[in-house]
C-alpha positions, 0 to 999 in steps of 0.5 A: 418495554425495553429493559434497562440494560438494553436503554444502557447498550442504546446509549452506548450504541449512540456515542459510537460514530457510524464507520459510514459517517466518518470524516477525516480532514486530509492536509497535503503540503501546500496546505490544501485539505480534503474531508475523506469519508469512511466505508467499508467493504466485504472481501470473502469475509474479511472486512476492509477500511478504507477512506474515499473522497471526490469524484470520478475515475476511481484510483486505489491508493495501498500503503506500506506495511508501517504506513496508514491510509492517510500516509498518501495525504500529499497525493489524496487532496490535489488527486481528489479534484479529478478522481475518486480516490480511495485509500485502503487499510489493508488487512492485518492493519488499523480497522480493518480485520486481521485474520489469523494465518501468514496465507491471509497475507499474500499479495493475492489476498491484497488483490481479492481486497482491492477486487472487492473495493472496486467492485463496491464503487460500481466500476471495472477497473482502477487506477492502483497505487502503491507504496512499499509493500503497497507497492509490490501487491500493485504491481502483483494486481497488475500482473494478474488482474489486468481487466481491473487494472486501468494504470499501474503507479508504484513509489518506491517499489520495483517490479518483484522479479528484478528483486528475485534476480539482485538477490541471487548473486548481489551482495548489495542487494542482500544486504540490503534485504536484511531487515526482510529475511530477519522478519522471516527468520527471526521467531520474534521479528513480529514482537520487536517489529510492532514495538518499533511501529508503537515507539516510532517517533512522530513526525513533526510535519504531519497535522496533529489530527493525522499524528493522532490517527497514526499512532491510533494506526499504530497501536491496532496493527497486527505484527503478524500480518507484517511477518505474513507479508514477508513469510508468504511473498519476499523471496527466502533465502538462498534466492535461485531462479527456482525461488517463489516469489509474490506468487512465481518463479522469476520467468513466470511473472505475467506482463502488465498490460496496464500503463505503468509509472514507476518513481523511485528514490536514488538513495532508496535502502531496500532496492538497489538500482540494478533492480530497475534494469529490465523492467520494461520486459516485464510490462506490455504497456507504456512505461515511464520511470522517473528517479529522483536525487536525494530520495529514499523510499517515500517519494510520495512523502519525501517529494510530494511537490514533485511526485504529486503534480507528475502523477497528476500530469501522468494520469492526464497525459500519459507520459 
């Protein structure tokens, strides 16, 4: 006979929605939606979310460090016609766990992650995509797990060597990097950064059910996941081409052997154009860059009538 403190722990287990169940309605820019489902996976102990909707080959969505999962709406709904799309939150971020520790942050950390993902759905390799820091762990997934790696999109993020390159000796590329080295430099760069994030205005074009996640998302981040990001892959200052970056040295980088589509944003703050030169250096693979006017760092919110169709295009055609 159950006790009546175990029928009250009963109840209460039954008012909390299985992770498994969860739907979330997703509206891109045209209007369309899409119910993305939540899961769940195990990497190396440290749980990871994510939210998946339709069918067929398998694409990896990893957002920027302020963003969440559903910061990839425009591209989730009209990709989901033809994929399975799976949107991650990537450790230290909403549901997932935050383990304690900068290393736990590291791109190769990411990589782990995303392995794990892709082996839960029963396939081989996958289509990565990424955004800001997203961005530059899919770029690192790439160069290190090419036998997972299907093709390669980054928005808005260029490859890290050309990073490590600009800041050795253009000031306007340091400069540009004074937010990063601030969140290595500055003991209280996580406090301040996870009060930006919880006051961040909201955005009046999002659905109101994503607003509401976003700033649920925003409450749960771990700051000190955001300072890992930047403490165990940015190159620290004074960059050389001895620096370590995103796991190497500026020579050390492995090709990317996956086809690759980079769009980034003219006026983008943190990368500065020079970075983009010698990019097809680094990749053994087609390579499509694509540069919109009047962009910034969010191609894939701040165009999406445009970045989304050319990345459908894109996975179609390649090219």
């Amino acid at each position: 006979m159950k006790t009546l403190p175990s029928l009250l722990l009963a109840g209460l287990l039954c008012l909390v929605p299985s992770l498994a169940d969860a739907q979330v309605t997703v509206t891109d820019w045209r209007g369309e939606t899409v119910d993305a489902t939540a899961g769940s996976v195990d990497s190396h102990g440290v749980t990871i979310v994510y939210h998946t909707a339709g069918e067929g080959p398998l694409v990896i969505f990893v957002h920027g460090v302020a963003s969440p999962w559903h910061d990839y709406r425009h591209q989730i709904v009209m990709l989901s016609e033809k994929y399975r799309v799976v949107a991650m939150s990537t450790r230290g971020t909403d549901m997932s766990d935050k383990p304690a520790g900068y290393e736990h942050y590291a791109s190769a950390r990411i990589a782990d992650d995303i392995s794990a993902i892709i082996e839960h759905f029963g396939e081989d390799r996958a289509t990565i995509v990424g955004q800001d820091s997203g961005g530059l762990h899919a770029w690192h997934f790439a160069m290190t797990r090419p036998e997972r790696t299907e093709r390669l999109i980054s928005l808005g993020s260029v490859h890290p060597a050309g990073l490590i390159r600009e800041l050795i000796d253009n000031p306007e590329q340091q400069a540009a990097s004074a937010f990063q080295w601030g969140m290595q430099e500055n003991p209280d760069a996580g406090r301040d950064f996870g009060e930006a994030v919880r006051n961040s205005p909201i955005d009046p074009d999002e659905p109101a059910n994503l607003a509401a996640l976003r700033r649920e998302a925003n409450a749960r981040i771990d700051p000190e996941s955001v300072v890992g990001f930047y403490k165990t892959n940015w190159p620290a200052r004074p960059v050389t081409l001895e620096t370590v970056a995103f796991g190497f040295r500026y020579g050390e980088f492995p090709p990317v052997q996956a086809p690759t589509l980079l769009i980034v944003g003219r006026d983008a703050p943190f990368f500065m154009s020079a970075t983009l030169a010698d990019t097809w250096e680094w990749v053994d693979a087609p390579l499509t860059i694509q540069v919109l006017p009047g962009v910034r760092h969010g191609p894939h919110r701040e165009a999406p009538e445009i970045v989304t169709p050319r990345v459908m295009e894109w996975l179609e055609t390649g090219r």
